[in-house]
N, C-alpha and C positions, 0 to 999 in steps of 0.2 A: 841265692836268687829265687829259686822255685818256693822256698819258707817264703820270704816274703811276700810273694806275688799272693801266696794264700793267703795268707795273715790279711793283707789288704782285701784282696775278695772279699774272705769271710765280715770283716768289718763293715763293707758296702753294704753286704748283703743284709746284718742285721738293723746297721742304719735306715735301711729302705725298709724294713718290717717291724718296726718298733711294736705293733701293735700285738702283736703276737708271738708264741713259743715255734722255735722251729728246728723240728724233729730233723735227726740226723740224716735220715735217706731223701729226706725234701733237700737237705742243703746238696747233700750228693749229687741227685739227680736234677732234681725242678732249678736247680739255681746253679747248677755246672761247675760243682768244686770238685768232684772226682776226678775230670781228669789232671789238674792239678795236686790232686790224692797222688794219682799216679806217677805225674812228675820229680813229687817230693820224698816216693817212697825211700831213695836215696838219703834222708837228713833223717829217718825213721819220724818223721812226725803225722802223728795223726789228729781227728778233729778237736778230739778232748787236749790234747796236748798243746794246740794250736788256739783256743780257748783260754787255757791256762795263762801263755802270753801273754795275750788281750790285757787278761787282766793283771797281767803284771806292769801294763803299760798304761794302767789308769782307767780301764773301758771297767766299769760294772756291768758285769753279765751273770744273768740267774741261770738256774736251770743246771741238767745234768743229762750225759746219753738216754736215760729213760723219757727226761721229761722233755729234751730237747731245749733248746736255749732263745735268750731274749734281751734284747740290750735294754738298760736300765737307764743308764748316763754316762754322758761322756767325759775323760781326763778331764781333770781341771789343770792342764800344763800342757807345755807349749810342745807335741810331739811331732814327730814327723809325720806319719799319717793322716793328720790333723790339717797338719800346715798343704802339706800335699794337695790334700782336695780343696783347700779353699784359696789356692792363689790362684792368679786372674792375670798374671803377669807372662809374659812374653820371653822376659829374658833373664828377666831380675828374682835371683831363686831355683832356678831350674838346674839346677846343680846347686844340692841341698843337705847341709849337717849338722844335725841335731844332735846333744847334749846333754843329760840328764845334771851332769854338775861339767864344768872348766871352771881353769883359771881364769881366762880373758878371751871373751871371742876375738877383740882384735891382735892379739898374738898370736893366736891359733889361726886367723887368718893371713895374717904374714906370713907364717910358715909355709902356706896351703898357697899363698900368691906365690910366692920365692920357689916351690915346686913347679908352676906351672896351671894352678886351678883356674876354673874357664871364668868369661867375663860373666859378673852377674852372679858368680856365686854366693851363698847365703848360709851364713854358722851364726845357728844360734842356739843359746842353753837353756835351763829352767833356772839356773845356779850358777854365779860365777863366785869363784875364793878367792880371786883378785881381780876383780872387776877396777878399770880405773879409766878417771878422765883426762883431760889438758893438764902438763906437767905434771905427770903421773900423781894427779891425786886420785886417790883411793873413791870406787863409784861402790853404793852398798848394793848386794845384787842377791836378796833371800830369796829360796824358791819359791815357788807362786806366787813371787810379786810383782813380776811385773815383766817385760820386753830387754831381754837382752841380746842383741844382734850386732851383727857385723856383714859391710856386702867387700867383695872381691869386683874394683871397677876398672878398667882399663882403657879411659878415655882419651888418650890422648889429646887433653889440654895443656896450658901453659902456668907455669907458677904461681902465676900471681891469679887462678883461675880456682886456687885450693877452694879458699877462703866460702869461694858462692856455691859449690859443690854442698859444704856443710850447710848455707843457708838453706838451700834448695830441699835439703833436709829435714832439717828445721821446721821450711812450712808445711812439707808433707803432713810431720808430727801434727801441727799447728791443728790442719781441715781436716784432717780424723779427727783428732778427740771433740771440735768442735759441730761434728755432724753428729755427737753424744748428747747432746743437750742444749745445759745454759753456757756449756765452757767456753770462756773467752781468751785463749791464752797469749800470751806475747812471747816474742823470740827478742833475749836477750844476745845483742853480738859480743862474743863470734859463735859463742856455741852452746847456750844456755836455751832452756822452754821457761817461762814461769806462769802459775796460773795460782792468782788470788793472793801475789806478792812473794811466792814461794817455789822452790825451784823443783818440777817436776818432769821434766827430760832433759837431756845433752847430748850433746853430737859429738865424736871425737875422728877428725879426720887426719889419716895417716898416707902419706908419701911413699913409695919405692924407688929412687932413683938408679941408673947406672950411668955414672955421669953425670950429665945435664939431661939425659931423656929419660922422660916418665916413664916406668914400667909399669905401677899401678899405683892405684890409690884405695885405702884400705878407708870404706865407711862405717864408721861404729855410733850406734845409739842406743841410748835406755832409758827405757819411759818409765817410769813408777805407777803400774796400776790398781792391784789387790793388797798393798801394804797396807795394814791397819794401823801403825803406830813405826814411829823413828828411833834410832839409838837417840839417846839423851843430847849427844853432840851435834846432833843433825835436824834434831825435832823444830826449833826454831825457825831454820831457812829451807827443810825438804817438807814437798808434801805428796800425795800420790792423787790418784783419779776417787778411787774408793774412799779417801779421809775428807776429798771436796765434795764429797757428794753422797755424804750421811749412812757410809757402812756400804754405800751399793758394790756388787761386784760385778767385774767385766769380764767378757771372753778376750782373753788374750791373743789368740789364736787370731779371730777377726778382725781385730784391730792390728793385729801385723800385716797381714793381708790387705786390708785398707792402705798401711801407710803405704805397702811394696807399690802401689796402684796406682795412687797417685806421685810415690817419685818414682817411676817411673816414666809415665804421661809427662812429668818436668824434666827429669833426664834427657830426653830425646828433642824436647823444644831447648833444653841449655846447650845442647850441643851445635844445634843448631844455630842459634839467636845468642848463649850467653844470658848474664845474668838481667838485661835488660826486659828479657821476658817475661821476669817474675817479680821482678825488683819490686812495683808499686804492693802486690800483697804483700810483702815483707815489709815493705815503711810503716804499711797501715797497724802492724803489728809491733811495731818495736817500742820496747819495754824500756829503753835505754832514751828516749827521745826526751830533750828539754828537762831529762836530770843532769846534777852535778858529779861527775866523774874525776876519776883518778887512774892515770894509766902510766905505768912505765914500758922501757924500753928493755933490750935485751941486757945494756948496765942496769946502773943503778940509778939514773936519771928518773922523776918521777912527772908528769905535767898534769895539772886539775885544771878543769873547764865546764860547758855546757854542753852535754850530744846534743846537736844539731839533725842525727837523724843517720842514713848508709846511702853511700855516693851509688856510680852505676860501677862502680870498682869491685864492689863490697867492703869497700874503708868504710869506718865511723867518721862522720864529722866533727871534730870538737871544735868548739869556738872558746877560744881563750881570750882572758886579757890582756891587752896590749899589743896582739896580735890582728892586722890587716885585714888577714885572711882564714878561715878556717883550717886547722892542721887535719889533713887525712891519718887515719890511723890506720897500719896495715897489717901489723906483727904487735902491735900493744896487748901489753895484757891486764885488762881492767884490775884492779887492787880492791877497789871500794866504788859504790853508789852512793846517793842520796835523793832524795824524795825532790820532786816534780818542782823546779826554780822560775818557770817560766820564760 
């Protein structure tokens, strides 16, 4: 504990002095790391050691005990001191674990829910080795590329309340990356982003039952942002933020922060209100409206139609032929799209 609390200090400290070399007995004394010196003499670490760290954690830091040191730039990955200082969140996060490489943040978070980890926890990696979405397909998840998280939530809602929990998601996704720019993105249901016809984040929401009562519900996303290029299999329907928009690269960091912020802010009004709250941004958004669709059932039953659009349920509407009424979908899982039928 006392390692870290310096580690951080000392980081603040040269973040706040960019401008300058800062000699060892100024950060001692002028900036009050000594007695934290003191604290930690227990872990034998000292400044140069503690330095050392830094930069094993991504921080480029010049300089040496003679000449005194200077922050240069920051990680390009998503670490924990990083994320630390830049959430703005209340609850979402504040019990926080960070990952240099996982399997699957949402497996590591079920493990970390099924222990007892608090509401609002937050695991997220730089790297997942089994990154995966709906019906365990495979999510691709290379370092520095992009947002891969998972929250520990414990809302006690009702089943048929999953479904708009992962929208709620969705749009968080959505009014971040569109307060980037020209980004216009759509949320495909139930749990797709796509932006520019190509599928650039997904939501993967998971269950804990005991019983019939919720114990938690496990929120997993991953946005693709600093990928420059796709496996061969993927390149056709994946794309990221950095390939829509001409090599640019993004702080990752801040745009997690962003998304925590605003679902958040929706969190708290879904619980209260339900998905009625938020429902009209998410129509204006859907990616899936007045295409031809294909959706089966948990057989092998298959039904094509028209989306008509997401009920106040979070069902898709299809409109079928020969059908009265619109069929709600609530458990479908889309097969195939087609371009805009009117």
């Amino acid at each position: 504990m006392y390692a870290y609390q310096l580690e951080k200090k000392l980081i603040e400290v040269l973040k706040g002095n960019r401008d300058r070399y800062l000699a060892e007995q100024a950060l001692l004394s002028e900036f009050g790391l000594a007695e934290l010196m003191d604290d930690c003499t227990e872990c034998s670490q000292d400044l140069e050691r503690t330095i050392d760290i830094l930069r094993l954690q991504g921080y480029e830091i010049d300089g040496s005990p003679e000449r005194g040191w200077t922050l240069v730039s920051l990680p390009d990955q998503v670490n924990f001191f990083e994320l630390e200082s830049e959430l703005k969140t209340s609850f979402l996060g504040k019990t926080l674990f960070a990952y240099r490489i996982i399997g699957s943040t949402n497996s590591t978070a079920k493990m970390l829910a099924d222990s007892g980890a608090a509401d609002g926890t937050l695991i997220v990696a730089e790297e997942q080795s089994g990154g995966r979405g709906r019906r365990d397909n495979s999510w691709y998840s290379p370092a520095g590329g992009g947002i891969w998280a998972s929250l520990i939530l414990r809302p006690g809602i009702r089943r048929a309340q999953l479904g708009s929990l992962g929208l709620l998601a969705a749009l968080s996704i959505c009014l971040t990356l569109e307060e980037q720019g020209a980004f216009k993105p759509k949320i495909k249901w139930p749990n797709d982003i796509y932006l520019n016809g190509k599928k650039v984040a997904g939501i993967l929401c998971e269950a804990g039952w005991l019983g019939s009562e919720l114990k938690y519900v496990i929120l997993g996303f991953g946005v693709n942002v600093n990928i420059p290029a796709f496996p061969a299999e993927l390149a056709q329907n994946a794309t990221s933020l950095s390939l829509a928009s001409a090599g640019k690269k993004y702080y990752r960091t801040g745009l997690l922060s962003d998304i925590l912020d605003k679902l958040e802010a929706g969190y708290f009004q879904f619980l209260a209100d339900g998905l009625v709250s938020f429902l009209p941004r998410v129509q204006v958004r859907d990616f899936l409206r007045d295409r031809r669709v294909t959706v089966s059932d948990s057989g092998e039953s298959r039904t094509t139609g028209v989306a008509r659009g997401i009920d106040e349920s979070g069902a898709l509407l299809l409109e079928v032929p020969g059908e009265k009424h619109m069929l709600t979908i609530t458990q479908g899982y889309i097969m195939e799209f087609g371009a805009v039928v009117g």
